[in-house]
N, CA, C and O atoms as CSV, one atom per row, in Angstrom:
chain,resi,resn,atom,element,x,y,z
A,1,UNK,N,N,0.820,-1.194,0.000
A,1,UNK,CA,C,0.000,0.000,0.000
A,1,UNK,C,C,0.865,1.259,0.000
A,1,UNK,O,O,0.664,2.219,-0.744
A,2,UNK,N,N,1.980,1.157,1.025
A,2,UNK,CA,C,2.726,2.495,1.036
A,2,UNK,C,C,3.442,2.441,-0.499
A,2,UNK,O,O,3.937,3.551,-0.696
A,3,UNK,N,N,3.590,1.870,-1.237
A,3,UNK,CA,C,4.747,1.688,-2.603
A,3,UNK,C,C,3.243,2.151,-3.447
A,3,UNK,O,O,3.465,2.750,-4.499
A,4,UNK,N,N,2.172,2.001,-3.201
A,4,UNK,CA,C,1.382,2.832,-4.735
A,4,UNK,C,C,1.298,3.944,-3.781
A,4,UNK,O,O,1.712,4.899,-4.439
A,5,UNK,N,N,1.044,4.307,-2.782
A,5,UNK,CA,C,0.810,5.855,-2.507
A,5,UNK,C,C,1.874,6.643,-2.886
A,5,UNK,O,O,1.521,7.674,-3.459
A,6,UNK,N,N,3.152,6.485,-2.743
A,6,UNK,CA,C,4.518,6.659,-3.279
A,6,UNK,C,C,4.258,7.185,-4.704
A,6,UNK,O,O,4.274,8.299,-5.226
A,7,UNK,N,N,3.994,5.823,-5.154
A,7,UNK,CA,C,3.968,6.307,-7.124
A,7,UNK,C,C,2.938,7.129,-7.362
A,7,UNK,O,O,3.035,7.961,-8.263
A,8,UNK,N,N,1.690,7.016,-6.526
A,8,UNK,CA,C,1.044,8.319,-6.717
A,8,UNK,C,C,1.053,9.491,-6.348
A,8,UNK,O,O,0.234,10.258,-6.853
A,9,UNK,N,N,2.050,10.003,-5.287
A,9,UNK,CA,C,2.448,11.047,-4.833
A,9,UNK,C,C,3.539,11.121,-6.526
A,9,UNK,O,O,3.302,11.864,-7.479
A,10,UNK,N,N,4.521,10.260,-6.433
A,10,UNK,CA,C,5.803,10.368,-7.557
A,10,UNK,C,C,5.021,11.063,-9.178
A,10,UNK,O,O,5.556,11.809,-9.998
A,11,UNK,N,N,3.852,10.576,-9.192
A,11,UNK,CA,C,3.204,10.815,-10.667
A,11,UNK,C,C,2.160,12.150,-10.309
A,11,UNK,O,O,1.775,12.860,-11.238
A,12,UNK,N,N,1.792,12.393,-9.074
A,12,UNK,CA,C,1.363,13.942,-9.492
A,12,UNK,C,C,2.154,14.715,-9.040
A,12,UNK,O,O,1.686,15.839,-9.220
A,13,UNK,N,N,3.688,14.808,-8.240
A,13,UNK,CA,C,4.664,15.387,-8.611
A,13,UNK,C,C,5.654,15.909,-10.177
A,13,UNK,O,O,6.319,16.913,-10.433
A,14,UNK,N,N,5.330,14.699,-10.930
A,14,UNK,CA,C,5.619,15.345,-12.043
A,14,UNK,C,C,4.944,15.978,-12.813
A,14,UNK,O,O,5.434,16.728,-13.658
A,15,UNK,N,N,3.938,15.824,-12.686
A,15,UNK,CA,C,2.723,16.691,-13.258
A,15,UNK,C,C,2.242,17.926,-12.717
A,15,UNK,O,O,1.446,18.686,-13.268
A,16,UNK,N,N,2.899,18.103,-11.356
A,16,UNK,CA,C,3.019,19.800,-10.920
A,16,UNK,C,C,4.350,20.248,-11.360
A,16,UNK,O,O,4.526,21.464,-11.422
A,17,UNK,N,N,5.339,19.438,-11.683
A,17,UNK,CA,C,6.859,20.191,-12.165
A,17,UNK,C,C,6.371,20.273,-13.333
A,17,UNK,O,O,6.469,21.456,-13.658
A,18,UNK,N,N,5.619,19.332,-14.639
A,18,UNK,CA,C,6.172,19.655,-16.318
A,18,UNK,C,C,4.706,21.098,-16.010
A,18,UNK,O,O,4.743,22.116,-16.701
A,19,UNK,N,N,3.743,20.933,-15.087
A,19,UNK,CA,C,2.713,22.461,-15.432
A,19,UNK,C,C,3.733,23.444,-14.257
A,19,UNK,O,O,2.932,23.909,-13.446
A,20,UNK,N,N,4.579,23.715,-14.045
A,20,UNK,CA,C,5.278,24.921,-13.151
A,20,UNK,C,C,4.482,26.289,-13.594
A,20,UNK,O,O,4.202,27.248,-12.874
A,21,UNK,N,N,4.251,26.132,-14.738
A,21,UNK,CA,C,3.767,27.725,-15.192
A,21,UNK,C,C,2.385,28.072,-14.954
A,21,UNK,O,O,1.920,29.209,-15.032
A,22,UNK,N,N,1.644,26.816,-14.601
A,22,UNK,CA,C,0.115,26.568,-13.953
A,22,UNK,C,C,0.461,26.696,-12.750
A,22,UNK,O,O,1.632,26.796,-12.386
A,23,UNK,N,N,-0.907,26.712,-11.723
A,23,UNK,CA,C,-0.976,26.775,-10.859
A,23,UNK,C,C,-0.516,25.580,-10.627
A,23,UNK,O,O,-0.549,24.685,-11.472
A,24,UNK,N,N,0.029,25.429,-9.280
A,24,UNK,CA,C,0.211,24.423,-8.574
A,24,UNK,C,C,-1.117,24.532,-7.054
A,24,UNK,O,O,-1.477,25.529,-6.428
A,25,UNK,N,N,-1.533,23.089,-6.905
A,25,UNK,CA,C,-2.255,22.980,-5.067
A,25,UNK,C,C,-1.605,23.141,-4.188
A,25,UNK,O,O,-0.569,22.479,-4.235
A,26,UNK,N,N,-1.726,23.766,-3.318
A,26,UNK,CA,C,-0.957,23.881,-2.070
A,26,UNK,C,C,-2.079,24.016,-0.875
A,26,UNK,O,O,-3.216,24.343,-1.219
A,27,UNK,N,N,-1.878,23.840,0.142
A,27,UNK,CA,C,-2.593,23.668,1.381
A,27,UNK,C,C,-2.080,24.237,2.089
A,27,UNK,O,O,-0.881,24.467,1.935
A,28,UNK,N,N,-2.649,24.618,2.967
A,28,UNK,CA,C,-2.219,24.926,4.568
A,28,UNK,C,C,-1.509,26.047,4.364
A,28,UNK,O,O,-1.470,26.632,3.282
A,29,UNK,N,N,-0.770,26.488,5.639
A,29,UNK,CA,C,-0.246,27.687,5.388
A,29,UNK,C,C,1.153,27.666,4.828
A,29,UNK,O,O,2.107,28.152,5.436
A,30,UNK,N,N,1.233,27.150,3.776
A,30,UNK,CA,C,2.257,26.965,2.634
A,30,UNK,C,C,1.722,28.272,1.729
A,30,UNK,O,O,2.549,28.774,0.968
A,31,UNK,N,N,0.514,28.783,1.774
A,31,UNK,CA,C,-0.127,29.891,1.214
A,31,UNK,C,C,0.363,31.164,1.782
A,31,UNK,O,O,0.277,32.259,1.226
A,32,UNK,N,N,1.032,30.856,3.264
A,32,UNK,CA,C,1.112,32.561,3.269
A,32,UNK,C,C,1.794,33.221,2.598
A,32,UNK,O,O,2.141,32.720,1.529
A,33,UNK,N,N,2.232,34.491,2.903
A,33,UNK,CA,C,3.374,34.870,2.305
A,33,UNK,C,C,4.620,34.851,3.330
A,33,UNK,O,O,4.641,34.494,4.508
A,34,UNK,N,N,5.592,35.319,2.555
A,34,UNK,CA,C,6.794,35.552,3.404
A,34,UNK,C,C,6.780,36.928,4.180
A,34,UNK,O,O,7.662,37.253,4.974
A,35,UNK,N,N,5.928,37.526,3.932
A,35,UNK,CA,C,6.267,38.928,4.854
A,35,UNK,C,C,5.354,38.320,5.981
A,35,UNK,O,O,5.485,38.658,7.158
A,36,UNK,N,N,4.581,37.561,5.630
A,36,UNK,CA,C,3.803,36.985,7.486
A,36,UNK,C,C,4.716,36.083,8.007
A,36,UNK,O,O,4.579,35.966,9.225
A,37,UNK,N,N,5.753,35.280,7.447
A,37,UNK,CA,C,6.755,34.590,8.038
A,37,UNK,C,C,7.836,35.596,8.888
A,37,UNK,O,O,8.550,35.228,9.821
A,38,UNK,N,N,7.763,36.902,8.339
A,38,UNK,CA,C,8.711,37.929,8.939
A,38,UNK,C,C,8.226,38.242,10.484
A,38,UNK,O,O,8.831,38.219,11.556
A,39,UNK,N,N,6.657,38.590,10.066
A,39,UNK,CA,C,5.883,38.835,11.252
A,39,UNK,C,C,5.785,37.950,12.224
A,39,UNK,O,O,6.140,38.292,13.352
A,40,UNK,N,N,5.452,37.070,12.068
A,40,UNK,CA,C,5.641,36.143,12.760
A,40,UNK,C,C,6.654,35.470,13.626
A,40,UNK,O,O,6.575,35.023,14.770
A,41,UNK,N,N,7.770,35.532,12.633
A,41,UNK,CA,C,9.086,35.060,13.346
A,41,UNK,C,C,9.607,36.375,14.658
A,41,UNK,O,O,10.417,36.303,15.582
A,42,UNK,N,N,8.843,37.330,14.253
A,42,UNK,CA,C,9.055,38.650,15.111
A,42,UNK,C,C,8.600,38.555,16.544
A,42,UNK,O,O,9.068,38.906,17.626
A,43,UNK,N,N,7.391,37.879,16.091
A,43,UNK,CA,C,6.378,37.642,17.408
A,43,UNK,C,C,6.687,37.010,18.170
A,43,UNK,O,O,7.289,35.957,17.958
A,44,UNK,N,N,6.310,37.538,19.552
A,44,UNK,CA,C,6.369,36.510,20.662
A,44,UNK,C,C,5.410,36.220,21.338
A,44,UNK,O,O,4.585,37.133,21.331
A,45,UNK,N,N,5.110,35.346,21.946
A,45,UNK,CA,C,4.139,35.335,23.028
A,45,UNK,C,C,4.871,35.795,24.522
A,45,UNK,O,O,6.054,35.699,24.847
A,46,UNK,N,N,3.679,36.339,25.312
A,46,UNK,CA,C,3.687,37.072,27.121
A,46,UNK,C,C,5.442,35.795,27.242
A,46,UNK,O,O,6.625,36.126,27.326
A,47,UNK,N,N,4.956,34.729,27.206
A,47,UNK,CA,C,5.893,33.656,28.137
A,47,UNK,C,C,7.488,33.652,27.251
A,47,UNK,O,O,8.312,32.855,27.699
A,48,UNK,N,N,7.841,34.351,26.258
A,48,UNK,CA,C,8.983,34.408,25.269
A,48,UNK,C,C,8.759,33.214,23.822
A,48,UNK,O,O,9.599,33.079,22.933
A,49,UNK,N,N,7.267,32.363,23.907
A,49,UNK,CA,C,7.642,31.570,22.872
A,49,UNK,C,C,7.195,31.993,21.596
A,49,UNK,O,O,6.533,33.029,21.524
A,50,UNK,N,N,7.510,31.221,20.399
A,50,UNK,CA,C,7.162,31.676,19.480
A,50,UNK,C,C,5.509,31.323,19.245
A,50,UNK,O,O,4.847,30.523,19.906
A,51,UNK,N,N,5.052,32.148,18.122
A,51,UNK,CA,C,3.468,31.947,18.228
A,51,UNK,C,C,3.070,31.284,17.553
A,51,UNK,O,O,3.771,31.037,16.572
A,52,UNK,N,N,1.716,30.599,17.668
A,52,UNK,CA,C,1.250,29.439,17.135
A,52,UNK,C,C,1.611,29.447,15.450
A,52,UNK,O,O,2.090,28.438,14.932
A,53,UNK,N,N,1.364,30.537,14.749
A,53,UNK,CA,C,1.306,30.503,13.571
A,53,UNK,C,C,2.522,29.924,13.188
A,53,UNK,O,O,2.792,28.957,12.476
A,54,UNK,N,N,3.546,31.147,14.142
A,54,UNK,CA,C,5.032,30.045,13.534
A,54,UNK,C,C,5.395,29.446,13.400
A,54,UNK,O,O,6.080,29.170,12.415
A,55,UNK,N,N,5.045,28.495,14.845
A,55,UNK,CA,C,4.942,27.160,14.769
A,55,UNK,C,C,4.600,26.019,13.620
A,55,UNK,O,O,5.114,24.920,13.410
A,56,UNK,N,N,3.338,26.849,12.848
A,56,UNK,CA,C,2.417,25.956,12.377
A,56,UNK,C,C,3.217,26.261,10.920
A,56,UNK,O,O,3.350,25.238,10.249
A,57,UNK,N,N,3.828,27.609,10.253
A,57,UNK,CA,C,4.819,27.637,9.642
A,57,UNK,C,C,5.900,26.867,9.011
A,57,UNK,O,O,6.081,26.366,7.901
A,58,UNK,N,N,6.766,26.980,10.476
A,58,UNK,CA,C,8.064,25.878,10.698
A,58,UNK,C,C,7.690,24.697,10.493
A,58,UNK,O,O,8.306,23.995,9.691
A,59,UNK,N,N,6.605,24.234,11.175
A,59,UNK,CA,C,6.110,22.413,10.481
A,59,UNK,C,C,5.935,22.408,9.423
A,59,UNK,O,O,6.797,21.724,8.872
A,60,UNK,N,N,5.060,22.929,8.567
A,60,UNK,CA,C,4.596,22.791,6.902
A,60,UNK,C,C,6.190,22.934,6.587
A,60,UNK,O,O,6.698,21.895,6.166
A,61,UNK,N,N,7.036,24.023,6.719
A,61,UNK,CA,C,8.190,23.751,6.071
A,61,UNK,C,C,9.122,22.566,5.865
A,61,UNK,O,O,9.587,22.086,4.831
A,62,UNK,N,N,9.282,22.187,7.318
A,62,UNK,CA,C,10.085,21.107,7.677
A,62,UNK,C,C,9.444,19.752,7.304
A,62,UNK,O,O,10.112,18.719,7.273
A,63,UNK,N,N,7.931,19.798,6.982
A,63,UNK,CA,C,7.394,18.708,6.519
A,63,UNK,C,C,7.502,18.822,4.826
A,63,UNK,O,O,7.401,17.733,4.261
A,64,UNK,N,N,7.640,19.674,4.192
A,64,UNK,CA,C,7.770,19.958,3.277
A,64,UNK,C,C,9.194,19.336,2.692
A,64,UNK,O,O,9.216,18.523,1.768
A,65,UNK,N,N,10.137,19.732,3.227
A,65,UNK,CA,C,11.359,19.559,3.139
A,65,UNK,C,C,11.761,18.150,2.933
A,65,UNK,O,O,12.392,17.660,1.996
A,66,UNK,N,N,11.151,17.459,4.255
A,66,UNK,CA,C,10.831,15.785,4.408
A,66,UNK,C,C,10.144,14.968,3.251
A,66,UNK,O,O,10.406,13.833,2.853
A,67,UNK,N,N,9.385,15.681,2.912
A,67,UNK,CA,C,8.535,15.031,1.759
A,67,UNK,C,C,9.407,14.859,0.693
A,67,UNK,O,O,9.493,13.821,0.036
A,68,UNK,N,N,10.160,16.036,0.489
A,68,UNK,CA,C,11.074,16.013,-0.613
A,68,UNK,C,C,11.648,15.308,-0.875
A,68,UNK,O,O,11.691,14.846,-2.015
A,69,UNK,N,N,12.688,14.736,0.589
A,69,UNK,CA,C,13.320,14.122,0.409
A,69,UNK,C,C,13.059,12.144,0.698
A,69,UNK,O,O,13.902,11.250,0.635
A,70,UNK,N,N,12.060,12.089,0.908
A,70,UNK,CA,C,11.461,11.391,0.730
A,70,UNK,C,C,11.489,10.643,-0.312
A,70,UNK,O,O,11.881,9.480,-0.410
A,71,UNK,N,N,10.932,11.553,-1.334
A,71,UNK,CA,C,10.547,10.896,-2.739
A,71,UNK,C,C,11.622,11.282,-3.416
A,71,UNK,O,O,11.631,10.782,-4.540
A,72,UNK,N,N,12.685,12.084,-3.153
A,72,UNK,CA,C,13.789,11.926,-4.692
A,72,UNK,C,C,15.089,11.544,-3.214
A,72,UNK,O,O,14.969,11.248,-2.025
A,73,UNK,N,N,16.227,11.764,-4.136
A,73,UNK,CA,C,17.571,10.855,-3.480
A,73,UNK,C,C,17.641,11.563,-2.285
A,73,UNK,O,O,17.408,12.739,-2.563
A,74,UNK,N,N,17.890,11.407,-0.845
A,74,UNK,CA,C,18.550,12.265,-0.328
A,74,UNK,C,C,19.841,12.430,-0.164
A,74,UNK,O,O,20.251,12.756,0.950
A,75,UNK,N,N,20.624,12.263,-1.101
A,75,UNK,CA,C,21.822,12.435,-1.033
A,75,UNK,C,C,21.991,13.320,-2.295
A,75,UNK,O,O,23.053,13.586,-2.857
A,76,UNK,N,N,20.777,13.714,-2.625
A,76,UNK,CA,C,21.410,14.651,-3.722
A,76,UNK,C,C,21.380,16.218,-2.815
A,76,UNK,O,O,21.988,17.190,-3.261
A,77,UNK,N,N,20.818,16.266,-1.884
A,77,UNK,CA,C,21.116,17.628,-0.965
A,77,UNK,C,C,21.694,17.047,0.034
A,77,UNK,O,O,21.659,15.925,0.539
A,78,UNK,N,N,22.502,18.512,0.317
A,78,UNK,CA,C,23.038,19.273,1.585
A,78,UNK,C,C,22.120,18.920,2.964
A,78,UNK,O,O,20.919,18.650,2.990
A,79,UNK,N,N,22.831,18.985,3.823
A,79,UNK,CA,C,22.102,17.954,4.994
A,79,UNK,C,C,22.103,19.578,5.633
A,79,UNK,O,O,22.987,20.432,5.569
A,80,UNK,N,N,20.922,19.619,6.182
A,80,UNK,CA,C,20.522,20.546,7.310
A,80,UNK,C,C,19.593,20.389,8.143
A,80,UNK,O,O,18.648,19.644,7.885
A,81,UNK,N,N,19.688,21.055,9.286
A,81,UNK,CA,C,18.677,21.372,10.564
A,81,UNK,C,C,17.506,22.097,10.621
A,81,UNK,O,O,17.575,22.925,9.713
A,82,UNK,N,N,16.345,22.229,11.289
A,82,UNK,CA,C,15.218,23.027,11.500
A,82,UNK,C,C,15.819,24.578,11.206
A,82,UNK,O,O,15.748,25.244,10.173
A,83,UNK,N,N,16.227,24.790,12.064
A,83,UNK,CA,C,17.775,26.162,12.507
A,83,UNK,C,C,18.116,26.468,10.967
A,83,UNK,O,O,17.327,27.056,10.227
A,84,UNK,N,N,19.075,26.116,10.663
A,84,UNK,CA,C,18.801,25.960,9.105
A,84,UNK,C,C,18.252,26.656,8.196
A,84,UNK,O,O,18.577,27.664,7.570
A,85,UNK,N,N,17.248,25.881,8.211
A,85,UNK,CA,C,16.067,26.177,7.367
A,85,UNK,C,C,15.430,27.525,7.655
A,85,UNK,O,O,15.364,28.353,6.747
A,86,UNK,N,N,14.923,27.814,8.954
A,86,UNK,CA,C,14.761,29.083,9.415
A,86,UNK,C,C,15.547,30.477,8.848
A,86,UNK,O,O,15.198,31.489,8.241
A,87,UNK,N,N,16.675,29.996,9.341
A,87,UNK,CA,C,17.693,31.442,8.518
A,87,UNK,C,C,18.117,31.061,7.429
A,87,UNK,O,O,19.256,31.472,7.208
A,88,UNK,N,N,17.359,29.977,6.051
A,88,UNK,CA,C,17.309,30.508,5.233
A,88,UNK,C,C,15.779,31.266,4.856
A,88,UNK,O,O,15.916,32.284,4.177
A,89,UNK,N,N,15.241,31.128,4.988
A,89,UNK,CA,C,13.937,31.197,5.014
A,89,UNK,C,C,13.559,33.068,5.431
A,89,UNK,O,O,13.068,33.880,4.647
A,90,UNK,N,N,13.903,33.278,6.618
A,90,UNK,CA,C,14.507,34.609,6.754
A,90,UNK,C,C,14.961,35.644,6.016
A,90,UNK,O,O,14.443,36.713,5.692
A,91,UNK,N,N,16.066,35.130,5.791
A,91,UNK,CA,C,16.940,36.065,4.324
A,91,UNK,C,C,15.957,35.724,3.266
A,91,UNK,O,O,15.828,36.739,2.581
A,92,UNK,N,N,15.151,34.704,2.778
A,92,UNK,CA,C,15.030,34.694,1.793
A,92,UNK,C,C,13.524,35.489,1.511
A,92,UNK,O,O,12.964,35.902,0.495
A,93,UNK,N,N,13.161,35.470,3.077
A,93,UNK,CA,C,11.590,36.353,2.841
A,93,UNK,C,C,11.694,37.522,2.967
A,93,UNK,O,O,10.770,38.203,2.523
A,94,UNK,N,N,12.892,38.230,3.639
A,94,UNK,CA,C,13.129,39.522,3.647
A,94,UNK,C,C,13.604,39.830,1.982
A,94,UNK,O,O,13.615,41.014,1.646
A,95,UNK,N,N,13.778,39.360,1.518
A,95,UNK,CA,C,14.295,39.937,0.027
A,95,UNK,C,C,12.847,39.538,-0.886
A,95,UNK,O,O,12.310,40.380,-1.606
A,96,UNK,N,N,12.476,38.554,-0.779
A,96,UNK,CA,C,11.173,38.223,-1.592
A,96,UNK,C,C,9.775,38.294,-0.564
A,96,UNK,O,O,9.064,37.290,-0.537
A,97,UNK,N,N,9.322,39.706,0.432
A,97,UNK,CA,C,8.312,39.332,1.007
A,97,UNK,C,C,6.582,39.272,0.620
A,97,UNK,O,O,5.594,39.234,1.354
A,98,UNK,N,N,6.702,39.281,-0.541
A,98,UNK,CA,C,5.101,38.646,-1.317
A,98,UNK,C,C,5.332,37.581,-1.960
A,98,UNK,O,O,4.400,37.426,-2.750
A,99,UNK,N,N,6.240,36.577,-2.069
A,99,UNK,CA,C,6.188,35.167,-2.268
A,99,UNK,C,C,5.665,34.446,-1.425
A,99,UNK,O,O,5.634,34.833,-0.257
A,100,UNK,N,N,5.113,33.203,-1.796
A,100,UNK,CA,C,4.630,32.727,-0.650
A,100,UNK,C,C,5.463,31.558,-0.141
A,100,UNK,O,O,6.198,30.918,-0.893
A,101,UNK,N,N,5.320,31.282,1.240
A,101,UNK,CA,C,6.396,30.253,2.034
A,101,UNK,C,C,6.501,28.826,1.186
A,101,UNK,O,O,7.469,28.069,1.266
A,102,UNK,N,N,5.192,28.570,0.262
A,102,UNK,CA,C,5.092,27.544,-0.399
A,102,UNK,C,C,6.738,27.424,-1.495
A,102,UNK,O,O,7.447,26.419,-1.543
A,103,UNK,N,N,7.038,28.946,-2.380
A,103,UNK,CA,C,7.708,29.465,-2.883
A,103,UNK,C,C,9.052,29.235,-2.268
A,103,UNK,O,O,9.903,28.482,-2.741
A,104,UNK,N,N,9.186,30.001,-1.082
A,104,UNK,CA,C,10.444,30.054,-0.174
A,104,UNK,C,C,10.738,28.513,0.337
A,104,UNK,O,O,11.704,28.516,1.100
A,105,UNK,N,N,10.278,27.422,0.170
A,105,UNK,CA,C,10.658,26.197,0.692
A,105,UNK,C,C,11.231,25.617,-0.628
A,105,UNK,O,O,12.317,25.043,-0.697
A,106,UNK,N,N,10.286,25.853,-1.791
A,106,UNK,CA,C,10.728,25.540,-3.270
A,106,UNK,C,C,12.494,26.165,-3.282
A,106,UNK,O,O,13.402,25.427,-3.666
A,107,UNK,N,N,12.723,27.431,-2.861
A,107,UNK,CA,C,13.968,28.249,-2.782
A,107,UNK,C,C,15.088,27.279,-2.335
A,107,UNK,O,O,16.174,26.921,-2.790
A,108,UNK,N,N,14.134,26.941,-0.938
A,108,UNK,CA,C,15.468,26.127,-0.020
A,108,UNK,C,C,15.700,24.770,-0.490
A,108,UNK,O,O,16.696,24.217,-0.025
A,109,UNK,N,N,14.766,23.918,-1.572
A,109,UNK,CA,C,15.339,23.068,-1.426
A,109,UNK,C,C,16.330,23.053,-2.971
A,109,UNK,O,O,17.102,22.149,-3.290
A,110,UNK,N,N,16.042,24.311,-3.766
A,110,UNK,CA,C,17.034,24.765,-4.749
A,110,UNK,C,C,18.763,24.604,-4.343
A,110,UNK,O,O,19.721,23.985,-4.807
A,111,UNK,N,N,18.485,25.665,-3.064
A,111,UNK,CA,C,19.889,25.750,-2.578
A,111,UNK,C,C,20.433,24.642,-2.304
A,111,UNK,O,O,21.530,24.332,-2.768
A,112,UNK,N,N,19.586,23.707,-1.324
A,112,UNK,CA,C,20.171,22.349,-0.782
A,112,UNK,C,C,20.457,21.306,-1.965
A,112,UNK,O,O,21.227,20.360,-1.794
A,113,UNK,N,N,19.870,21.508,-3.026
A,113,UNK,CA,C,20.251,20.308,-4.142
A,113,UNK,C,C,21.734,20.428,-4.827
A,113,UNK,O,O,22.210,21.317,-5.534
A,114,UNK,N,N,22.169,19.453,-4.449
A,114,UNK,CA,C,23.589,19.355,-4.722
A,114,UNK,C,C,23.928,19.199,-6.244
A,114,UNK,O,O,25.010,19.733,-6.488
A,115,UNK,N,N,23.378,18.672,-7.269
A,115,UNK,CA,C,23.634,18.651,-8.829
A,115,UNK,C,C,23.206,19.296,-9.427
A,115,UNK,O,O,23.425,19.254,-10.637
């Protein structure tokens, strides 16, 4: 069961890369933008933690990331941390802040691909 969910994740992955110039689906808050990732990462809560949204942020990313590597080699990227990912994510929303985080994870895993 997990080996056809695989090929069916694998086969409408390529069919969101050959339409790139179409819309792609995205869910969750993979929609925001990066200037609410700014805001956010700004925010604190009364007790010093970060706020739910960010939270909920940082997971879609890091699950994002996982997925990736999941389904293609992971040895074709650069090995990194949550931490990481964050300060790229950072720099990369302060320079692009109306992209959306969906966008900025697409970014990071540009950078991390090693070929």
């Amino acid at each position: 069961m997990k080996a056809i969910m695989a090929a069916l994740v694998v086969a409408g992955l390529g069919v969101t890369q050959v339409a790139h110039a179409r819309q792609q689906v995205v869910y969750g808050v993979g929609l925001s933008s990066c200037g609410q990732w700014r805001t956010e990462r700004q925010a604190v809560t009364p007790d010093g933690a970060s706020s739910e949204l960010q939270m909920m942020m940082s997971s879609w990313v890091t699950g994002f990331v996982s997925a990736v590597l999941d389904l293609d080699d992971v040895h074709r990227y650069k090995p990194t941390d949550a931490h990481g990912m964050q300060v790229f994510l950072d720099q990369y929303c302060q320079k692009n802040p109306n992209e959306s985080l969906h966008h900025a994870a697409e970014a990071l895993m540009g950078m991390l691909r090693q070929d």
